[in-house]
N, C-alpha and C positions, 0 to 999 in steps of 0.2 A: 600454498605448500604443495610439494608432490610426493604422492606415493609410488614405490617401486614395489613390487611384490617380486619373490623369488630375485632378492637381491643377494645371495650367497650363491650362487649360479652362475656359470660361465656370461650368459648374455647379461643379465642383471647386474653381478661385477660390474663387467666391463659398462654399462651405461650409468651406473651411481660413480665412476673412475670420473668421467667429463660430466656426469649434474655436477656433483659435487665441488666443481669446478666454478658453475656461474654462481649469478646474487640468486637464486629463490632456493628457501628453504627446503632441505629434501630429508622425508623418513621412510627407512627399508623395513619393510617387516624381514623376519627371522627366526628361528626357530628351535637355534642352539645356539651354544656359544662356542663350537666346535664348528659349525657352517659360519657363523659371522669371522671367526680365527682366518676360513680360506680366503675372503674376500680384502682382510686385514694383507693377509700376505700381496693379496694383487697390488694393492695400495704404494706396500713397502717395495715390490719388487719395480715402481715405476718413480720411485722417489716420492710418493704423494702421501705421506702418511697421515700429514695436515691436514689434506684433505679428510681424511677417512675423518678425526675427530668433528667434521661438520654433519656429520650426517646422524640425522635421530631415528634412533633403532627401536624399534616396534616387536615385540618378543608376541608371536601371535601365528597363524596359521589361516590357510585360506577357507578352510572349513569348520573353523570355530569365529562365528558370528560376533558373540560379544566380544572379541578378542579385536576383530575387524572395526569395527562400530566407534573403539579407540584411536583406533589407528587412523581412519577415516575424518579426522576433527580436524577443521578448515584445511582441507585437501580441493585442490582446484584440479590439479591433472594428474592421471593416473596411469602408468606403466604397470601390465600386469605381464609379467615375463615368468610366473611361476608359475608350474608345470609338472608332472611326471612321466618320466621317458622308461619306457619299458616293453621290448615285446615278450615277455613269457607271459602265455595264457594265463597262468595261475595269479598273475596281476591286473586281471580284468575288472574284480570290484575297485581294486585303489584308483586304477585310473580312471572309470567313472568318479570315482570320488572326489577327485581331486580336481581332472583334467572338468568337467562336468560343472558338478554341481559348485567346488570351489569357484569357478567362473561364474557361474550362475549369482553366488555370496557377492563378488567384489561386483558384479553388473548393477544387483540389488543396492546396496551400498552404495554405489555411486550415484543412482538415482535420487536415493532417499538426501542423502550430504548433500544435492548439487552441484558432483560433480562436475565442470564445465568438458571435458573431453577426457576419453579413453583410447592409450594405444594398448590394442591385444596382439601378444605374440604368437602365431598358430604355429604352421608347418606346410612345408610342398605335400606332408602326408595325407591334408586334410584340401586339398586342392582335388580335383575331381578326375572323372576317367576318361581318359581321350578314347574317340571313336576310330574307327577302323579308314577313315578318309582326314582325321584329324592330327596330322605330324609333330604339333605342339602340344605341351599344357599351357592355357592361361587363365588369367582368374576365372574367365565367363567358361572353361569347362565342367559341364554339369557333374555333379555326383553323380554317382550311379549305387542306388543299397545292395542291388542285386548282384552286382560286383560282390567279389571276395577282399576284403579289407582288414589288414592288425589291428589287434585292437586298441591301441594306440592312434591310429589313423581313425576310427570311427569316434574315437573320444575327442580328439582335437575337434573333428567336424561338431561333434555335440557342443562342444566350447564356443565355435563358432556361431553356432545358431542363439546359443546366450548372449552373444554381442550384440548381434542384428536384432536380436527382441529386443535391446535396452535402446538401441538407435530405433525402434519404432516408436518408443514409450519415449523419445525425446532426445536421448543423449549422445553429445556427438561422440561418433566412434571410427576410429580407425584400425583398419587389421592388416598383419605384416604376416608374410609365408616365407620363411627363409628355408634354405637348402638345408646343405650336411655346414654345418658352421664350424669353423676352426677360430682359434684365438689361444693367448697364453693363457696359463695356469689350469685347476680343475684337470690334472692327469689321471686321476684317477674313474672319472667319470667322461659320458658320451666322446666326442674324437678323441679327447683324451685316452683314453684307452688303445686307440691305434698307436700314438708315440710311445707307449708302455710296451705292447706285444714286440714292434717294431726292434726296440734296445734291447727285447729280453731274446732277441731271435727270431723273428715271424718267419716260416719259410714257405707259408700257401698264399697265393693272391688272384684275388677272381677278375674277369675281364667286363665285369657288369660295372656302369656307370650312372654320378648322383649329380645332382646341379650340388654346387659347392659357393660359400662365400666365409666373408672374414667376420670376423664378430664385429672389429670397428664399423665398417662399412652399413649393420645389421644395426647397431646402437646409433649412428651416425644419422640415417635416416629417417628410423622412428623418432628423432628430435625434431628433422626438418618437417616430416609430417605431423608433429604435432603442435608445430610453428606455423604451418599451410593454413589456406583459406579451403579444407577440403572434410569431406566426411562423410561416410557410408560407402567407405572402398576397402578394398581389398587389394595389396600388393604382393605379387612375387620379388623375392629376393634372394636372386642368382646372380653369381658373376658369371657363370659359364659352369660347362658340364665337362667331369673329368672322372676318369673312370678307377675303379679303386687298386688299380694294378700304378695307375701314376701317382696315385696319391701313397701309397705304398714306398714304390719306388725314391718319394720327394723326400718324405720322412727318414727313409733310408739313408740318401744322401746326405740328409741334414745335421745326420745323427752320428756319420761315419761306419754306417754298420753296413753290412751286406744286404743287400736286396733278396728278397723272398724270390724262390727260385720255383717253387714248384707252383704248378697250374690248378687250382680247385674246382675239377667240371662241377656241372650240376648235379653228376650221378654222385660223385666223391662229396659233396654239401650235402646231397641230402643223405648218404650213407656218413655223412658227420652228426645232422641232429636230432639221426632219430638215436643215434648211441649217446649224444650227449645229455638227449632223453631219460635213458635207462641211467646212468651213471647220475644223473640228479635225483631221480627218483632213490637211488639207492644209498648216495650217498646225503639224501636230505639236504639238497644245497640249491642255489638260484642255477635255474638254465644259462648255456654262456652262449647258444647257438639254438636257435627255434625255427621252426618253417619259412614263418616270416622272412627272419634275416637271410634264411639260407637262399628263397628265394629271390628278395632284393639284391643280394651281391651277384643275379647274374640280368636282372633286368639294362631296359636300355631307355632310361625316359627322360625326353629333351621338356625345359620348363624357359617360356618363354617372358623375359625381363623386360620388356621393352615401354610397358604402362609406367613400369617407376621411372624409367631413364626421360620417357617426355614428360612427366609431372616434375621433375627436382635436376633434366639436366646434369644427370648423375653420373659420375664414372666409376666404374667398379674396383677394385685393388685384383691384380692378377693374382690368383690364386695359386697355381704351383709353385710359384719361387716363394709366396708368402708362407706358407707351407715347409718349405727347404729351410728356411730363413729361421720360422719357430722350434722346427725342430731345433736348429744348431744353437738359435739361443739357450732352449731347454736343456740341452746337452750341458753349454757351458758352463750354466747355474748351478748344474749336478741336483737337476728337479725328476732325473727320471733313473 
């Protein structure tokens, strides 16, 4: 059997959409019936609804053990795609919590079950710090602590080190680093949120750029490398780097809306979050803009894909029309 974790999730969806698909039996943990409801809709909106009644639902959490320990019963391969994505500081215990020691749980667990292999879904955030004569990131760049890092980015990394301690203690593992990911549904959360701003009027867009890929492409792979005769790697998963004035602009087009017109330097970012600072504070609500982001949307950092393209001979899905494409389908379904 397999387990999916953080299968109510953009990437998770989308890889229990094709498990669900072959012969082996597949169970998602969950953790509402309001997050299994979004994954139902992915289901319906690809004609798969069949599918969906295949898959055995696990009502459980990555940080509640006995909950796990159920879930875990003759499970041979494990997709753990679940995660919290956050940069307001004031989310710094959850995502230790989650991102951390929840990895930590499903690592433990898989050793204890026997599990036979682990794909872990990290991040380019928890990919390391290119030096000053080093043009690219690829896996083999070192971390750096002393570096200044989100704390999202230092939690991914802690996640990471939970995998490689289980691949020492025996278990084969593989880790996947994908870019900024786009894919249908899930508007409401991570890119999602861009096609949202985007129809409701965005008019700031910054000229900092992410390596970017499609969720298929992200779910696609993790199957072939968990089909592979490979283990104790680490893959980037980039189609290319596109900067967020095009990716703006795509969604734009997608959506039939106006393009964002106005330019957000770095002085106007960061005289954006240190007031969206005070205005959270005051008015007791989640940050919608933090240093972090404000500094990501003007960086410039190229992440190099070329490990995964000579292991699987892979070709990436072009990202900006893919992009164009989702918007207009989102449009048409009147999802946004």
């Amino acid at each position: 059997m397999i387990l999916v974790t953080g299968g109510t999730g953009l990437v998770g969806a989308h890889l229990l959409l094709q498990l669900a698909a072959g012969k082996k039996a597949v169970r998602a943990l969950y953790r509402s019936e309001a997050s299994k409801a979004k994954t139902k809709l992915l289901f319906e909106h690809y004609n798969k609804s069949i599918l969906f009644e295949k898959i055995v639902w696990a009502k459980g959490d990555i940080t509640d053990i006995p909950a796990l320990e159920e879930a875990f019963a003759n499970v041979t391969h494990v997709y753990h795609c679940a995660a919290y994505i956050s940069f307001d500081p004031s989310d710094e215990e959850l995502l230790r919590k989650v991102n951390i020691e929840g990895t930590a749980n499903i690592v433990n667990c898989a050793l204890a079950f026997g599990v036979r292999k682990l794909c872990h879904v990290s991040s380019i955030a928890a990919l390391g710090d290119p030096k000053e004569n080093e043009p690219t990131i690829t896996e083999k760049t070192e971390w750096n602590p002393e570096m200044r890092h989100s704390d999202y980015a230092i939690t991914k990394h802690g996640a990471e080190m939970e995998v490689w301690r289980g691949g020492q203690e025996g278990l084969e593992v593989v880790v996947v680093n994908p870019g900024l990911i786009f894919g249908y549904g899930f508007w409401t959360q991570g890119t999602g949120r861009m096609f949202k701003a985007v129809c409701k009027g965005q008019y700031f867009y910054t000229k900092g750029s992410c390596g970017v890929v499609a969720v298929e492409d992200v779910v696609g792979i993790m199957q072939l490398l968990m089909r592979a005769d490979v283990t104790g790697e680490r893959y980037t998963l980039v189609a290319g780097q596109l900067s967020y004035r095009e990716i703006l602009f795509a969604i734009a087009d997608g959506l039939g809306k106006k393009r964002p017109t106005i330019y957000a330097s770095r002085a106007l970012t960061s005289v954006a979050w240190r007031l969206d600072w005070l205005l959270a504070k005051i008015a007791q609500r989640k940050r919608l803009m933090t240093h972090a982001m404000a500094k990501a949307s003007h960086n410039h950092e190229n992440y190099d894909n070329s490990k995964i393209i000579a292991v699987l001979d892979y070709k990436f899905t072009e990202v900006k029309q893919y992009i164009k494409q989702l918007a207009s389908t989102a449009s048409s379904s009147k999802h946004l």
